[in-house]
Every structure is written in C-alpha cells, then in structure tokens.
N, CA, C and O of each residue as an XYZ file, in Angstrom:
716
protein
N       3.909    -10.486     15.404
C       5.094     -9.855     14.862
C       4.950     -9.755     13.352
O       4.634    -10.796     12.775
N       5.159     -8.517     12.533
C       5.081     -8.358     11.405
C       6.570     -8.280     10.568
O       7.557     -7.759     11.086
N       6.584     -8.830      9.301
C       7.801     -8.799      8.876
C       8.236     -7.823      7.894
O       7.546     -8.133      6.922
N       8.972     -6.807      7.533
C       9.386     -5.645      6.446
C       9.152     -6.596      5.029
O       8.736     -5.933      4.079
N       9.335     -7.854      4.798
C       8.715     -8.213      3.620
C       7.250     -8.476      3.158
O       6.890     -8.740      2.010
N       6.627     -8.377      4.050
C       4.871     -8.129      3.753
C       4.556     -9.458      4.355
O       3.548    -10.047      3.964
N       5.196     -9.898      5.118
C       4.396    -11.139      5.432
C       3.633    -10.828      6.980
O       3.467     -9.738      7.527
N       3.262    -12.140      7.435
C       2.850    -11.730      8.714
C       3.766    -13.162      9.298
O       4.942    -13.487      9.131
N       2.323    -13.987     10.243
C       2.556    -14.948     11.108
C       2.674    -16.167     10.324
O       1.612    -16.667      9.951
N       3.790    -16.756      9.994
C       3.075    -18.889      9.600
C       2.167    -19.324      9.978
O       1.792    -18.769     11.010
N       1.467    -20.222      9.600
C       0.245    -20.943     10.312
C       1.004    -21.719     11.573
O       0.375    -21.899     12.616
N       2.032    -22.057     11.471
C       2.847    -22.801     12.584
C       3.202    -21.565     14.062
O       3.136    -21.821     15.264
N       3.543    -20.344     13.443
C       4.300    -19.197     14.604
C       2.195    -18.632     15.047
O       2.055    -18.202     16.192
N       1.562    -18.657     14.624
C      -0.188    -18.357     14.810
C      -0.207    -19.261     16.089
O      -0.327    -18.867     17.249
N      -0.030    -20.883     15.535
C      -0.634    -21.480     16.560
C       0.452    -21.652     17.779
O       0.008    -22.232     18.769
N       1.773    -21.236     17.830
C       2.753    -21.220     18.875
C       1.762    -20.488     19.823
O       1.223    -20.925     20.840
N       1.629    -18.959     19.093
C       1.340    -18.282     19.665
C       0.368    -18.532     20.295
O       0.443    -18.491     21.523
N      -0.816    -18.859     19.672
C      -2.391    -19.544     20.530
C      -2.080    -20.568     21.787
O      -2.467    -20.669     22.951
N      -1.172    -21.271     20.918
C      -0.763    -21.807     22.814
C      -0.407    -21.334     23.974
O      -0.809    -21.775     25.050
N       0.553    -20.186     23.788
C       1.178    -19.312     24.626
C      -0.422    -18.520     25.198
O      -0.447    -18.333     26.414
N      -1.619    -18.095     24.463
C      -2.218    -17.752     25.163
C      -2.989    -18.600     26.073
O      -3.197    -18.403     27.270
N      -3.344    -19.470     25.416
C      -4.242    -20.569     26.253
C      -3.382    -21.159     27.704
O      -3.891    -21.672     28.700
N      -1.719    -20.851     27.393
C      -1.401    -21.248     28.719
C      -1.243    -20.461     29.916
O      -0.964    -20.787     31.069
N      -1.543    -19.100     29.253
C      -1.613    -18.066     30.001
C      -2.869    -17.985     30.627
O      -2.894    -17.253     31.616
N      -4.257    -18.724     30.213
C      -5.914    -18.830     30.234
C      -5.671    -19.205     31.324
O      -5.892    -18.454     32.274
N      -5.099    -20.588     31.531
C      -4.849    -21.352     32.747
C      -4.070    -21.409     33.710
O      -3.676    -22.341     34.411
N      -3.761    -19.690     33.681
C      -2.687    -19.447     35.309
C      -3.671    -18.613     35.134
O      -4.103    -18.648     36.286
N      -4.446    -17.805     34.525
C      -5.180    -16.537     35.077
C      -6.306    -17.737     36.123
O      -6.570    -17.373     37.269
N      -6.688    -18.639     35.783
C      -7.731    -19.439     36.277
C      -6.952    -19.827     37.999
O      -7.562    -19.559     39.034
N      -5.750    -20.387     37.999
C      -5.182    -20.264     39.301
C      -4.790    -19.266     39.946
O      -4.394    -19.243     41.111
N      -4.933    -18.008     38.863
C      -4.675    -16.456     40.189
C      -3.466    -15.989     40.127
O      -3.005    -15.042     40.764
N      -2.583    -17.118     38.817
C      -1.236    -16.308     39.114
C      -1.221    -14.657     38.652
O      -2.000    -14.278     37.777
N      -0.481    -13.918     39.166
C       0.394    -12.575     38.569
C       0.698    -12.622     37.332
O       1.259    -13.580     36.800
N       0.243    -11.257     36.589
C       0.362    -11.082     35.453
C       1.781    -11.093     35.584
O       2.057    -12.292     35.641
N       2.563    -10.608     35.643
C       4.247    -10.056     35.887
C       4.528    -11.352     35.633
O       4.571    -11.563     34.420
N       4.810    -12.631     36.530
C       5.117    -13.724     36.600
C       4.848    -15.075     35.444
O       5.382    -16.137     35.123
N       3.683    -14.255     35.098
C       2.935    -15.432     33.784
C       4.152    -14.618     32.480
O       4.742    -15.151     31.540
N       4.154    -13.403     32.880
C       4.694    -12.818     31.388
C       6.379    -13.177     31.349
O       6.943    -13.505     30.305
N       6.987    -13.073     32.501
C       8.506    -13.746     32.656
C       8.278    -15.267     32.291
O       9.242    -15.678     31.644
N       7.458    -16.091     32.466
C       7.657    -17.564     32.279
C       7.268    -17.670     30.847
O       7.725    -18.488     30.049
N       6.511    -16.894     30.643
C       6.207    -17.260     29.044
C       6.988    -16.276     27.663
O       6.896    -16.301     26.436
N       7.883    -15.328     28.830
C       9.166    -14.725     28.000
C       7.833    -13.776     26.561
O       8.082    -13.856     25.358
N       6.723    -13.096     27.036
C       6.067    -12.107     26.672
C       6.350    -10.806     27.810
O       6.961    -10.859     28.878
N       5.736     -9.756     27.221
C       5.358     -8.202     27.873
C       4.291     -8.631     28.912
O       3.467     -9.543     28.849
N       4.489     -7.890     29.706
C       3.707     -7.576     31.000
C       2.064     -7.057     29.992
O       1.013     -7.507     30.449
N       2.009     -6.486     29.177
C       0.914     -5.656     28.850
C       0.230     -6.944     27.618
O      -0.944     -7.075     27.272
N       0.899     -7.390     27.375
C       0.365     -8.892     26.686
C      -0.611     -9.497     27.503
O      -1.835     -9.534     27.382
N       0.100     -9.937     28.308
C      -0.559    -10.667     29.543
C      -1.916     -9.907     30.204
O      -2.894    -10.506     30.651
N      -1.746     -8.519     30.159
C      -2.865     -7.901     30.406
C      -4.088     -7.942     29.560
O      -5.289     -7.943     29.830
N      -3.327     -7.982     28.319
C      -4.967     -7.174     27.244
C      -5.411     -9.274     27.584
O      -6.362     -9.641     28.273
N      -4.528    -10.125     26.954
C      -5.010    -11.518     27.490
C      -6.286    -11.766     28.105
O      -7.375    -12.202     27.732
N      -5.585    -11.175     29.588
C      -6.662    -11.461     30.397
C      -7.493    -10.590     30.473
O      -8.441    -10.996     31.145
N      -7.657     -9.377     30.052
C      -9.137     -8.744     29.998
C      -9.943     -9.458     28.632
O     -11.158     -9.344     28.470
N      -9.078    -10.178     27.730
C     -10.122    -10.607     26.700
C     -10.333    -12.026     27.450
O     -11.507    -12.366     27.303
N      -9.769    -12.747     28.026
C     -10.051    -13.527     29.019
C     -11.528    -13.871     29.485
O     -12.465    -14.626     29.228
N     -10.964    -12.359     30.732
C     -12.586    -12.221     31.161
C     -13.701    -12.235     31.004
O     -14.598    -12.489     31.808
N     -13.762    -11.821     29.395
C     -14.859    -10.894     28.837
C     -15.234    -12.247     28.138
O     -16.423    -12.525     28.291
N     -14.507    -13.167     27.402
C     -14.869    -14.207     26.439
C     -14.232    -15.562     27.043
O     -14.307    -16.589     26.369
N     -13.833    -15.569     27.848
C     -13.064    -17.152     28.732
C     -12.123    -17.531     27.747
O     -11.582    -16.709     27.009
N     -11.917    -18.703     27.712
C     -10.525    -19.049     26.729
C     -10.687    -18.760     24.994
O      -9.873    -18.201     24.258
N     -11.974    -19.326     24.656
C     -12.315    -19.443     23.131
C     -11.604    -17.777     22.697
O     -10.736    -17.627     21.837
N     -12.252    -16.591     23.567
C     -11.305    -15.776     23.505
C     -10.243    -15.555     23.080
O     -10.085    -14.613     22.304
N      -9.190    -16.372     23.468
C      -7.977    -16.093     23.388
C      -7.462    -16.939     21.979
O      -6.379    -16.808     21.409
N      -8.466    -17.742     21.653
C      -8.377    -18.531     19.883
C      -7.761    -17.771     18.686
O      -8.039    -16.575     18.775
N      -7.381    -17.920     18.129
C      -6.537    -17.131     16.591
C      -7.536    -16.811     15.862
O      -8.270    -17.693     15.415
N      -7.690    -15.883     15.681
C      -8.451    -15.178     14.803
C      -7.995    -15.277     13.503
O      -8.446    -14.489     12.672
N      -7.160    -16.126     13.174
C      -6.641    -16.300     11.126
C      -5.928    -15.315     11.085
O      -5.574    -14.891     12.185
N      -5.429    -14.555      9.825
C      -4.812    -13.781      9.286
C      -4.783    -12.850      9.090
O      -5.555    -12.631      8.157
N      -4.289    -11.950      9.428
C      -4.931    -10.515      9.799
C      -5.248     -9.250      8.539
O      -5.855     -8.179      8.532
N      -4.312    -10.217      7.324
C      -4.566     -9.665      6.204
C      -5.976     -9.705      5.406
O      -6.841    -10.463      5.847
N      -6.188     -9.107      4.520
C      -7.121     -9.616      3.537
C      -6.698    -10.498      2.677
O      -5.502    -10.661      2.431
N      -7.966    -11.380      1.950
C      -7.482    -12.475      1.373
C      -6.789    -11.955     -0.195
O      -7.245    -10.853     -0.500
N      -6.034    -12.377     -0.988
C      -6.128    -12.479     -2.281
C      -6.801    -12.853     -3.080
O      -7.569    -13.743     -2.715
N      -6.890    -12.403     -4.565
C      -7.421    -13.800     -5.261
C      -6.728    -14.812     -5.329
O      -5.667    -14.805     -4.705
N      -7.038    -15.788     -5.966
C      -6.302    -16.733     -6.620
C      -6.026    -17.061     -8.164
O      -6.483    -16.372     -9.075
N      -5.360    -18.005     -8.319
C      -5.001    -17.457     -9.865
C      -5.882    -17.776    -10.799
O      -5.762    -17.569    -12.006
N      -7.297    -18.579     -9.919
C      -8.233    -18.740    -10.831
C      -8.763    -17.660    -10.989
O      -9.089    -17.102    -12.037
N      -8.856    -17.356    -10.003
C      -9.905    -15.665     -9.857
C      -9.339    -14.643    -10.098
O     -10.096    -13.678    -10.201
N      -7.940    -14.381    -10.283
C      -6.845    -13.322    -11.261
C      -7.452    -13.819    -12.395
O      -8.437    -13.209    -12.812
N      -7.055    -14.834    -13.000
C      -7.516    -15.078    -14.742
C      -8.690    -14.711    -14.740
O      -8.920    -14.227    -15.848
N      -9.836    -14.661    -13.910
C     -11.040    -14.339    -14.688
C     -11.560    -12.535    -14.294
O     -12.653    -11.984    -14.424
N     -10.097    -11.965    -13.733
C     -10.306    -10.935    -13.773
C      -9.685    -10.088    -14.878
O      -9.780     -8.955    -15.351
N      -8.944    -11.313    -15.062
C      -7.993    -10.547    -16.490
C      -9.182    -10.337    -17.742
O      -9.363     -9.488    -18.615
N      -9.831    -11.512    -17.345
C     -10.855    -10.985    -18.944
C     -11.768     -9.539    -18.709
O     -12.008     -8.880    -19.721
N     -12.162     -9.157    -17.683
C     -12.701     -7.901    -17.348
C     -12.289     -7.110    -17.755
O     -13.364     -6.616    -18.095
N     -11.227     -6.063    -18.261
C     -10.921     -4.871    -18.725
C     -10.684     -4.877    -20.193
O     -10.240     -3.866    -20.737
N     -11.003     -6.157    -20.994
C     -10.922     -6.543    -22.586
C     -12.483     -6.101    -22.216
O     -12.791     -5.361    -23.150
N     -13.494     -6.182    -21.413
C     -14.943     -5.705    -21.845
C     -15.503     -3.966    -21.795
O     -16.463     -3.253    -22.088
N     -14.146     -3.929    -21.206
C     -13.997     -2.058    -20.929
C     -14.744     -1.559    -19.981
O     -15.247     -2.370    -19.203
N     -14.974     -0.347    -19.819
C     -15.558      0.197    -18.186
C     -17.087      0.345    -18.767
O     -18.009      0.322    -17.951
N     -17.311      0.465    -19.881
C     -18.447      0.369    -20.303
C     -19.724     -0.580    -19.849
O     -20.889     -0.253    -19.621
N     -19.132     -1.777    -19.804
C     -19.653     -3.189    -19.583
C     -19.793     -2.545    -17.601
O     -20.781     -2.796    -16.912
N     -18.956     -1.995    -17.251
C     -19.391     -2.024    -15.792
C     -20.314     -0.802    -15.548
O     -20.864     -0.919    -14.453
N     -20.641      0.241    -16.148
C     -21.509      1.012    -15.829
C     -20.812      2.676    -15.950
O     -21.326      3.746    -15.625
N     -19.283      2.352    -16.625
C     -18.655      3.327    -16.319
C     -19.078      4.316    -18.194
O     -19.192      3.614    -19.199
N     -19.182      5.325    -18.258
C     -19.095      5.953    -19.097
C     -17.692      6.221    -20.156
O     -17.592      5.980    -21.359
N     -16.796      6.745    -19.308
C     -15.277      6.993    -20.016
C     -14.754      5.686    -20.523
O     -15.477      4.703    -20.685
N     -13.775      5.706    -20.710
C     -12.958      4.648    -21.057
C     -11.431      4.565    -19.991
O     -10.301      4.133    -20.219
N     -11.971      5.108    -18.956
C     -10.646      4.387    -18.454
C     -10.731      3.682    -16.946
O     -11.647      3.816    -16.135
N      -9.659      2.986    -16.819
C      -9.402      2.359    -15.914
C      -8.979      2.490    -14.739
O      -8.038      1.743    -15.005
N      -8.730      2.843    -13.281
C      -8.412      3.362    -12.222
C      -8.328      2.204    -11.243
O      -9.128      1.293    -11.033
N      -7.192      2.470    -10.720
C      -7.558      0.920     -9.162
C      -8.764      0.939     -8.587
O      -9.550     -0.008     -8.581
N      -8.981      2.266     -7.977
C     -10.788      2.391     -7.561
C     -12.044      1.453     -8.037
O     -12.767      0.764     -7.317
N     -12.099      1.637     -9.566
C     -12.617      0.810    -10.623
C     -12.166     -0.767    -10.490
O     -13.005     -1.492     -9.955
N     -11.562     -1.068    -10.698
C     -11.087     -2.496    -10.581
C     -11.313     -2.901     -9.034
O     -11.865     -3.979     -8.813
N     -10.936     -2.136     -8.020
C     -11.088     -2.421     -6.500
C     -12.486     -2.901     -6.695
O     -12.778     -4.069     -6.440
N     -13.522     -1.884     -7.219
C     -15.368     -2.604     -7.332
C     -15.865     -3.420     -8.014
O     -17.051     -3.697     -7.840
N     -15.226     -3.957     -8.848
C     -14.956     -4.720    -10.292
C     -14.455     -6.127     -9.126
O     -15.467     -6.817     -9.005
N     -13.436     -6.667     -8.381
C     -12.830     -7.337     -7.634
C     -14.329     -7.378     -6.596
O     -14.912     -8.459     -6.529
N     -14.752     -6.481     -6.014
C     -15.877     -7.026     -5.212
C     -16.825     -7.424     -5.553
O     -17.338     -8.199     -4.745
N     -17.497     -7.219     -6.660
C     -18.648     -7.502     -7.154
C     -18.407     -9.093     -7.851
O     -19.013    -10.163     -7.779
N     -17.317     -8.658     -8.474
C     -17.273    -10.348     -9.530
C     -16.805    -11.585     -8.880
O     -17.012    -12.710     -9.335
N     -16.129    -11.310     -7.737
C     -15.165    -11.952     -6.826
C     -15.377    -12.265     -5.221
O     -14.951    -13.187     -4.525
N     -16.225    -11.100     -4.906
C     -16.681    -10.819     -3.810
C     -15.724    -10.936     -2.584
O     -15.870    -11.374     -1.443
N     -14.792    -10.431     -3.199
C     -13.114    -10.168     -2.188
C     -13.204     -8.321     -1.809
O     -13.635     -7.371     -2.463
N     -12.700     -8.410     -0.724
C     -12.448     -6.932     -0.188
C     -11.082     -6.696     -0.362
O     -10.332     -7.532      0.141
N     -10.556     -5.700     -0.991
C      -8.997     -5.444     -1.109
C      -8.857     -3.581     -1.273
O      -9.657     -2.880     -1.892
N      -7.715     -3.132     -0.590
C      -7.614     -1.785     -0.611
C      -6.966     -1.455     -2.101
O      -6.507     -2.304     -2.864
N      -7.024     -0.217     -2.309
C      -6.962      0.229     -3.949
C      -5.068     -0.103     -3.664
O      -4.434     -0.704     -4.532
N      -4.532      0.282     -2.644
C      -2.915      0.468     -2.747
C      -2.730     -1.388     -2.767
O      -1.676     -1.886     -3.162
N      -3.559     -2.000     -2.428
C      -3.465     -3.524     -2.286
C      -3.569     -3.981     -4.063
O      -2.752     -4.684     -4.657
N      -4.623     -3.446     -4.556
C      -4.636     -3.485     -6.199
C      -4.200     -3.346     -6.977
O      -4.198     -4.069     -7.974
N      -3.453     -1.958     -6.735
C      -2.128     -1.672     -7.512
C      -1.332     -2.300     -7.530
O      -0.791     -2.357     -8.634
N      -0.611     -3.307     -6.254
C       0.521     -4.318     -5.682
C      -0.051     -5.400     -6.455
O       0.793     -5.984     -7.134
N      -1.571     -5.969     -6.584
C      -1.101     -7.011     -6.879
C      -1.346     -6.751     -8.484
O      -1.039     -7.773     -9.098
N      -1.824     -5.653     -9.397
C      -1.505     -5.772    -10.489
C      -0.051     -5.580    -11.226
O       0.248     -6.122    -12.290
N       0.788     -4.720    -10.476
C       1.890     -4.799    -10.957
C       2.670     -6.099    -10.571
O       3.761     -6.354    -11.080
N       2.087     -6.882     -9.681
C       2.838     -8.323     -9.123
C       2.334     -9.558    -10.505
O       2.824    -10.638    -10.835
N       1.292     -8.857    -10.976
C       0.819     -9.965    -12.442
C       1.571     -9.188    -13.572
O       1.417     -9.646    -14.704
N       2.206     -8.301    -13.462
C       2.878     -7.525    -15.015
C       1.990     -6.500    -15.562
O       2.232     -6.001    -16.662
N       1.206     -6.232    -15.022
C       0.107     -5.174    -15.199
C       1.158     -3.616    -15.381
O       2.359     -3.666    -15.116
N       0.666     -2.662    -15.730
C       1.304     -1.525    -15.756
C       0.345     -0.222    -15.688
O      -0.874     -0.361    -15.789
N       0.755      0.654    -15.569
C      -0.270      2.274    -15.899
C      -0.072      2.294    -17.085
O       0.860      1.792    -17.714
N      -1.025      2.931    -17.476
C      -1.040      3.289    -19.168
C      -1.511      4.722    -19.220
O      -2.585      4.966    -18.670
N      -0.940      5.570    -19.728
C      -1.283      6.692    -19.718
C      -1.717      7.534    -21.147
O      -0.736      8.118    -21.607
N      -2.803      7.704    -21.847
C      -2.569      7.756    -22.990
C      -2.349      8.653    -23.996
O      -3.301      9.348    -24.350
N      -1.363      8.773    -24.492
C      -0.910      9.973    -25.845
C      -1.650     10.381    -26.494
O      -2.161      9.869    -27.490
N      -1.859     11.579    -25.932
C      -2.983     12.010    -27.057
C      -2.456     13.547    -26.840
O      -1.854     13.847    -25.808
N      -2.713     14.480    -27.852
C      -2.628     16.028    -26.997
C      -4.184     16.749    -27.697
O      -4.981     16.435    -28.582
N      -4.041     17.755    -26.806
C      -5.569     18.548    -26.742
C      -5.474     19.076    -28.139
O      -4.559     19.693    -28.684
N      -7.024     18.557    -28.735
C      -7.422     19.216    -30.129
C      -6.950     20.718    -29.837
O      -5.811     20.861    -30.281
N      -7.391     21.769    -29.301
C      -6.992     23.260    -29.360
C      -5.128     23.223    -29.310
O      -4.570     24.319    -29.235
N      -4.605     22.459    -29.337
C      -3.312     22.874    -29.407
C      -2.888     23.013    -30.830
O      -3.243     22.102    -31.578
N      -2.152     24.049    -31.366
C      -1.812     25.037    -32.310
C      -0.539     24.678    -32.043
O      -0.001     25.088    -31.014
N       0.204     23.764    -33.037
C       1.789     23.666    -33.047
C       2.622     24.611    -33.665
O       3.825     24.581    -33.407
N       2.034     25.696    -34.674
C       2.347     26.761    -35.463
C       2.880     27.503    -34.013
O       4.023     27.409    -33.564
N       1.800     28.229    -33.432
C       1.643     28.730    -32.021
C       2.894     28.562    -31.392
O       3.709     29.476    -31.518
N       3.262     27.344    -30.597
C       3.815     26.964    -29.882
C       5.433     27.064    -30.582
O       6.356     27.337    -29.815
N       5.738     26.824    -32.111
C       6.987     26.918    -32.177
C       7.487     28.531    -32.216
O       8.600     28.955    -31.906
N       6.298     29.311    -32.704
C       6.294     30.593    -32.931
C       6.653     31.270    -31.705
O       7.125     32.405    -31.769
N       6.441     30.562    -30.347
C       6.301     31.367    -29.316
C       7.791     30.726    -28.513
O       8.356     31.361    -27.623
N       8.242     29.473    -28.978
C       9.165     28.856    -28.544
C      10.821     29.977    -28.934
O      11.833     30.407    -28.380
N      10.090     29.974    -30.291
C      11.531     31.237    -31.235
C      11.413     32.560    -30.364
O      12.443     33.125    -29.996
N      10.288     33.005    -30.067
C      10.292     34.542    -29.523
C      10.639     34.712    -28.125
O      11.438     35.608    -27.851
N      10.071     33.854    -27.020
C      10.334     34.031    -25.518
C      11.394     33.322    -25.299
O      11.752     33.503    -24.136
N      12.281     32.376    -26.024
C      13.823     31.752    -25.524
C      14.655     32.419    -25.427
O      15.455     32.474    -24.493
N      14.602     33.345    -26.820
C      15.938     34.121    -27.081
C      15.922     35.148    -25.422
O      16.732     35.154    -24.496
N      14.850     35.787    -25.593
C      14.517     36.644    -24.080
C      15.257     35.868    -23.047
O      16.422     36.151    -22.771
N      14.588     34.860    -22.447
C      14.698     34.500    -21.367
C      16.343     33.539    -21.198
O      16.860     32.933    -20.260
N      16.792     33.834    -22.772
C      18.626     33.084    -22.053
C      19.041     35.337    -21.720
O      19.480     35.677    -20.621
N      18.846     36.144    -22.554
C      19.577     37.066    -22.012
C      19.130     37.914    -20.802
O      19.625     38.908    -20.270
N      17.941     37.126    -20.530
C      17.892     38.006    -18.640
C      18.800     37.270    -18.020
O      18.543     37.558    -16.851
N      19.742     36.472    -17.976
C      20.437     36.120    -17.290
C      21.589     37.309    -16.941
O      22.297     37.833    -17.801
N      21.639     37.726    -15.024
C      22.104     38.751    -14.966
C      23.573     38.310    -15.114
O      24.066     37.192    -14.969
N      24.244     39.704    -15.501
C      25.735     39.451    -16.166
C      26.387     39.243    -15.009
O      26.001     39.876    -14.026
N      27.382     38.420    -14.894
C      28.453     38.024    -14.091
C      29.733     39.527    -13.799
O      30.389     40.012    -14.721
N      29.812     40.000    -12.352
C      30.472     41.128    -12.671
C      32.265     40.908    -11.844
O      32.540     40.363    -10.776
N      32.869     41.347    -12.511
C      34.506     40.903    -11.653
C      34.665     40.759    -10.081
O      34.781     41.882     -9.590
N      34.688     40.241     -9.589
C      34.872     39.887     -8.086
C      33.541     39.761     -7.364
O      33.380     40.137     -6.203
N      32.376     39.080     -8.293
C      31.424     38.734     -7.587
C      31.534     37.065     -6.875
O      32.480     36.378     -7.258
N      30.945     36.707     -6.262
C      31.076     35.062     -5.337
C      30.402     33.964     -6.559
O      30.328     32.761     -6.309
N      29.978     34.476     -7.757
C      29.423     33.404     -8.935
C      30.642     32.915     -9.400
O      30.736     31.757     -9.806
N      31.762     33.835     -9.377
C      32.854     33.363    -10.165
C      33.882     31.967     -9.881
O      34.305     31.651     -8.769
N      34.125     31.332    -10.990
C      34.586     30.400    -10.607
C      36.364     30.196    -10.147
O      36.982     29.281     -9.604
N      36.689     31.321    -10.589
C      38.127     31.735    -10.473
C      38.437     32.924     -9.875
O      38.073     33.982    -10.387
N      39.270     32.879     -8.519
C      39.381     34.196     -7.545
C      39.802     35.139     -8.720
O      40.504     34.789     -9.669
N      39.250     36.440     -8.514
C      39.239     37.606     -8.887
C      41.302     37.568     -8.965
O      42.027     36.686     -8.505
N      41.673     38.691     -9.613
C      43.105     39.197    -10.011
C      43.720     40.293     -9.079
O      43.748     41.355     -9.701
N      44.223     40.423     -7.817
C      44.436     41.790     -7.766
C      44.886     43.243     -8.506
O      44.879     44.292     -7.862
C-alpha cells in the first residue's frame, strides 16, 4: 500500500506483510483454496494467486521482502559532500558550459556517490535542502534598446486603435441599449 505523502511500507507493516505471505506458503503446501486462504487472511483473491505462482517458481524464500521499493537517498553525509560539487563548476566534471541541470547532477550523484536517483527525484531532493533554479540575467549582446523603445512608441499607438469600435446595441455593451 502506497501513501499520497511519498511514503511507502514501515519496516514493521513490510514484515506484517511477509508474514501474511509465508502463512499463505503453508496452506498452499496443504492444498488449501486460493479463495479461502484470501478470506482468512482478509487479502484479494489475486494476491493469493500471484503468491502462489511466485511460490511455485521460488518456494517460500520467494515470498521474502524484497526491502523498499524506493531508491535509496543520500545521506546527509553524502548531501554535504555533494554540496561541495557545484562550487567546482561543470567544468571540473567534463562539462564545457557553465551550467547546471538535474541531468548533470543526477551523473554527478552516480559517479561520486554511486546512488541511482531519477532527475524528478533530484529536483525533490534539492529543493528539500533549499536549493533553487537559477536562471541567469543576462540579455542577448544584439539587442538594440534604442530599437526596441523606438518600435515600442510606433506599433502601441497602432495596436490600442485597431480596437474595433463598440457600435449602439451591440452584445459588448455593458448597458442595455435605449429604445
């Protein structure tokens, strides 16, 4: 069962659960009915199924907890020593530009850390350390501010008087027409 706050299973509700399968191991071994194992153990009929085909295939060890279904985090040792990484710039990693991307840091996190984490997982946990986007101010050398105010004065005035005129008893009006 997954929870809307990002969590998953407790280590305590994991191993409920591992019991519930293992006690299910040992009615498939006496032959009971799937139907019947799944009413006593207050699971789905189709629980009980995939169970026992992993059952079959692997006997009980099978039916063992596989851990957490998430990927791991760092930790805050291994956050701090990722924090010093982007004071050495993308340079230091092989990158040419100067900037930074989750992508970048996602390979930066595997290599230095040797953790697997998705880029939308990177983003979460840098904004979960106070991290932010940075986007940076700059505008394009070819921009001509002369230009731009020159053109700001000439096409405004235009474009307020195409506005088509409002005519007496049209549906724009805000006040019924006069007979």
């Amino acid at each position: 069962m997954r929870h809307p706050q990002g969590g998953g299973l407790t280590a305590e509700r994991q191993q409920f659960r591992e019991e519930l399968r293992l006690q299910a191991a040992e009615r498939f071994v006496r032959g009971e009915a799937g139907s019947v194992i799944a009413k006593d153990l207050r699971v789905s009929v189709r629980s009980v199924q995939r169970w026992r085909h992993l059952w079959e295939e692997g006997g009980p060890g099978a039916l063992r907890s596989q851990g957490p279904a998430s990927l791991p985090r760092p930790s805050e040792k291994q956050f701090a020593q990722l924090e010093a990484e982007p004071t050495k710039g993308p340079g230091a990693h092989g990158r040419e530009d100067q900037r930074w991307t989750s992508a970048r840091i996602k390979t930066v996190i595997g290599r230095r850390l040797d953790l697997t984490c998705t880029i939308q997982g990177v983003r979460k946990m840098l904004v979960r350390n106070g991290w932010s986007c940075q986007v940076p101010a700059r505008r394009a050398m070819e921009r001509d501010d002369e230009a731009v105010a020159g053109s700001v004065k000439r096409v405004w005035p235009c474009a307020e008087d195409a506005r088509r005129p409002v005519e007496p008893g049209s549906s724009s009006r805000t006040t019924p027409a006069s007979p």
